[in-house]
N, C-alpha and C positions, 0 to 999 in steps of 0.2 A: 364486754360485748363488742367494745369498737375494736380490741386490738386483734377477737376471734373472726371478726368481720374482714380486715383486712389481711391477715394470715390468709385465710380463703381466698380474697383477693390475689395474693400475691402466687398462690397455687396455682389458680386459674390463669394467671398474664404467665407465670413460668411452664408453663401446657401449651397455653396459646405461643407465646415466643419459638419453643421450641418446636411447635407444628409449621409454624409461619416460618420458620428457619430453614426446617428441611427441607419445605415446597420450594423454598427461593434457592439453597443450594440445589436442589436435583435441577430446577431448569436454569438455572447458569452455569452449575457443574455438565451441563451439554458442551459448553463452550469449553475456553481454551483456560479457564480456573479451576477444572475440577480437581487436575492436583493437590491442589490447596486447598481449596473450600473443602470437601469431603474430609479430609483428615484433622482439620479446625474442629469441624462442628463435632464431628465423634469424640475429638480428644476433650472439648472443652463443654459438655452439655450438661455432667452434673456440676462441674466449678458454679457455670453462668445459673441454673437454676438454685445452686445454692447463695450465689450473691444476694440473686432476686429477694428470694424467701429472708433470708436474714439482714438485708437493706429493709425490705419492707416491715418486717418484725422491731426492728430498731425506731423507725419513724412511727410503726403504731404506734410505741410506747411514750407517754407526752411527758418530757421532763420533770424533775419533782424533788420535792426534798431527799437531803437523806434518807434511806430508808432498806426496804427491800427492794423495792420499784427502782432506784436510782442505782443502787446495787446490783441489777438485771442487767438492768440499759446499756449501763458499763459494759459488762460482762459480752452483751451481746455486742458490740462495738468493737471491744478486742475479735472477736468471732470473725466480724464482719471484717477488719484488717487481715485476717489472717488468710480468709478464702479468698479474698481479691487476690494475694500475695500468688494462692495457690493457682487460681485462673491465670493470671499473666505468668507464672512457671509453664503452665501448663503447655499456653502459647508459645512460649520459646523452645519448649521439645518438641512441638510439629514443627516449627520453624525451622528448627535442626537436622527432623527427621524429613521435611519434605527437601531442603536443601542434599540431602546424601542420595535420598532417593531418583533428584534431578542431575546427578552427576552420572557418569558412566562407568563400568561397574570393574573395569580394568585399572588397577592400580599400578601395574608394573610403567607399561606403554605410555601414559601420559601424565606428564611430571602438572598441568595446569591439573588434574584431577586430585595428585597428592599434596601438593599445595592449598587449595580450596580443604580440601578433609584435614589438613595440620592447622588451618584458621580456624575455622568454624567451629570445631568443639571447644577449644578454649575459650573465644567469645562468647559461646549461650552459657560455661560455666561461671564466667566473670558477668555476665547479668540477672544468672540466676541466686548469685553471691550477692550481686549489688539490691536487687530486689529482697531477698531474704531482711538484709543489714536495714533497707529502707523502712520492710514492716515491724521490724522489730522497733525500731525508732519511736516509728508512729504508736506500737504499742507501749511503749516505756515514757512516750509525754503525756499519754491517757491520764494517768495519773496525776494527781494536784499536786503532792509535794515534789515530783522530781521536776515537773514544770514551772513551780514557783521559786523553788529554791536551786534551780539547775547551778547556775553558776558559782554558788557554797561549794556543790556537791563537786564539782568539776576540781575549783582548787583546793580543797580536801584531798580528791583523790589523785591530785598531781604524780607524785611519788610511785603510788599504786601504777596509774596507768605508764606510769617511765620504766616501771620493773616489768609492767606484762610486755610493753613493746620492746626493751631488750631481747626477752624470752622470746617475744618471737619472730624475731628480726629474722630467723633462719628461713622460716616458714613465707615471710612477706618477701623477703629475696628470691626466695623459690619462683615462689607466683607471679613476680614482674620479671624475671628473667624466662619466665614459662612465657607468658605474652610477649618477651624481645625474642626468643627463638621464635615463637609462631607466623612474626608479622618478617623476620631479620630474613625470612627466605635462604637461611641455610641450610634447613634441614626440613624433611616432609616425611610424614606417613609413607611409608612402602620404599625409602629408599635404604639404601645396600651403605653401612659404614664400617671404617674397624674403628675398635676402639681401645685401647692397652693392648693391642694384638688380639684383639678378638671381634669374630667378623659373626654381624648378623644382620639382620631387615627390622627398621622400625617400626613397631607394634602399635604405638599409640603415645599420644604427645597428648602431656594436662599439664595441669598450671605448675605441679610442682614437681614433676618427674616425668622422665621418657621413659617408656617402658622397649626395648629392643630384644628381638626373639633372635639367638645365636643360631649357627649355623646346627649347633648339637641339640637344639630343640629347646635349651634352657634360656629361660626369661632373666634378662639382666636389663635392673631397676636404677638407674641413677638421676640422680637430682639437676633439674633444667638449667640449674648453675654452671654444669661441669662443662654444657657446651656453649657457653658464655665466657668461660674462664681460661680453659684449657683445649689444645690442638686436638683434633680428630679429622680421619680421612673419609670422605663421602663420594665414594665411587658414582653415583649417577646423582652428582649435581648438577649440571647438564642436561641429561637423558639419561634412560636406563641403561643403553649397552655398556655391557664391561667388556674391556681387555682383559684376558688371561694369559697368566708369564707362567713359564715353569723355567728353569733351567738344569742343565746336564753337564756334567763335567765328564770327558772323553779324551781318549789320549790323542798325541798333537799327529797320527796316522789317519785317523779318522778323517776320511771321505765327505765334507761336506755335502757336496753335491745328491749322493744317495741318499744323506741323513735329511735333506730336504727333500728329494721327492718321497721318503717313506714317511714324512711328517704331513706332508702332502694330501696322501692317500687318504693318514688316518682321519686326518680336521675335514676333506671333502666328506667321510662314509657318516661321519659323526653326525647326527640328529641336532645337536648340540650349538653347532655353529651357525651364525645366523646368514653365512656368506657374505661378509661386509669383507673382513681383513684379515690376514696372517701373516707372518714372518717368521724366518729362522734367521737370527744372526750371532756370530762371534763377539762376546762382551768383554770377554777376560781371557787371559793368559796366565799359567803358573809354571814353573819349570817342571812339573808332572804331568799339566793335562791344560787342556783349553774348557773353557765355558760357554756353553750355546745355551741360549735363548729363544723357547718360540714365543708368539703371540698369537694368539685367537682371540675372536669377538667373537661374545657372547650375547642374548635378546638381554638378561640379566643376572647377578651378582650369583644365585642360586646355578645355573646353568653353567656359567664362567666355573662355577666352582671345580662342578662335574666335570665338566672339558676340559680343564686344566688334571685332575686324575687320571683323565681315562688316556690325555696324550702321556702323559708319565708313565703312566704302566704299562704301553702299547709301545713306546721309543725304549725301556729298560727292556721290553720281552725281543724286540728286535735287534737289539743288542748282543743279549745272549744266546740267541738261538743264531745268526746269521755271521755276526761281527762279534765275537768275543774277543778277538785282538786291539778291538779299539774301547775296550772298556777299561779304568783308568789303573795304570801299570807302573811302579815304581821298580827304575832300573840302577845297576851298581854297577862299576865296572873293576874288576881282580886285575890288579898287580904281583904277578908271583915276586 
């Protein structure tokens, strides 16, 4: 009778709670919280009413011998670890989600945005790891023998725990090398790298792997190790503009002067370039041809790409259509 008395109990304060909740967030969520408060209370209202009811179901029940009763209580105590576990999860995914939502929505433009989005999901998945690990604890000392005998069990299992932390030493390196790239501020969400020679935009930074989207659309998955360990080039570490090179080999007849103003023409009509900088210069020399270089800025790595093609293909088609004499020409000269 007493523990159906307070069960009802515990219905009625988790009714009331949650009425009293919503009153208090609608007239503070007027103010300058309701970002927050609004997406709390939606995301966490059955966790909290289930703490309620199963905190209070546990306290109806008055300790007691072995038995079924004691058997319950247990039972319901693990329950009650496990939903708290789930409400503070819960919490850290608004937290996460009101965090991304208070950031501005341009990832290319502002590197303090991709930096903030390369922290933040690694840290909610490292508390929501650490919180997991924690209830699990609290639920494995529930028990009388691993809490009486813990330290038997422990150097027993010496051996064991020295073979699984070999095993996953790959695993544990990942994930602190996932939190040294996230805090190490070399690399962020949405910036432009090459990596083995292949150029793409980062997808998404976790604890044990970057995920980077290539230029060709395909996703390449490598281990948060590789950029702890080994060299790669990060085009907007800095800011997003990239430079864009192409180079042309022409023979040593070739008209700089025209070859600049027609390089001119095409980077001004170009959508592509953000009007910061260009240049055409002479880099190299071979005894068949000379090597020119442009340079165009682009807003980012995806654009640069583009504008780096479209002057290639518009300097080769001017080439041949205007100037095929200075396109590159191996000469011999006859001795009868």
């Amino acid at each position: 009778m007493r523990t159906a008395l307070v069960v009802l109990g515990a219905l009625a304060a988790a009714a009331v709670v949650d009425l009293v909740s919503g009153v208090l967030v609608r007239r503070i969520a007027r103010g300058r919280y309701k970002w927050l408060l609004e997406p709390l209370r939606h995301a966490c209202r059955r966790p909290a009413a289930t703490v309620l009811l199963v905190g209070a179901l546990y306290f109806a029940l008055p300790p007691g011998p072995a038995g079924w009763q004691g058997y319950l209580r247990h039972a319901i105590l693990l329950v009650l670890i496990a939903v708290g576990a789930w409400l503070v999860i819960k919490a850290l995914h608004v937290a996460e989600a009101v965090a991304f939502s208070r950031l501005p929505s341009d990832l290319i433009t502002s590197r303090r945005v991709r930096r903030a989005r390369t922290q933040i999901r690694p840290v909610r998945r490292l508390t929501v790891a650490v919180v997991t690990i924690v209830a699990v604890g609290l639920i494995v000392i529930t028990f009388r023998p691993v809490r009486l005998f813990g330290i038997s069990v422990l150097t027993s299992a010496g051996v064991i725990g020295a073979l699984i932390g070999l095993s996953a030493r790959t695993a544990l390196g990942n994930a602190f090398a996932g939190i040294q790239v996230a805090f190490a501020d070399g690399l962020h969400v949405g910036d432009v790298l090459v990596v083995d020679g292949e150029w793409g935009r980062v997808e998404e930074v976790k604890l044990t792997n970057v995920v980077i989207r290539l230029w060709d659309e395909r996703m390449l998955n490598l281990p948060t190790t590789y950029f702890t360990e080994r060299p790669f080039q990060n085009w907007t570490r800095n800011e997003s503009r990239v430079i864009g090179k192409i180079q042309l080999h022409v023979d040593h007849t070739a008209d700089l002067d025209d070859l600049r103003r027609e390089s001119r023409r095409l980077i001004e009509e170009s959508p592509l370039w953000d009007r910061d900088r260009w240049v055409l210069q002479m880099v190299d020399a071979t005894p068949q041809t000379v090597v020119l270089q442009v340079e165009a800025s682009a807003a980012d790595g995806a654009s640069a790409w583009d504008l780096r093609c479209d002057l290639r293909e518009g300097l080769i088609r001017y080439l041949r259509d205007h100037h095929p004499q200075w396109l590159p020409r191996t000469r011999s000269q006859y001795q009868p």
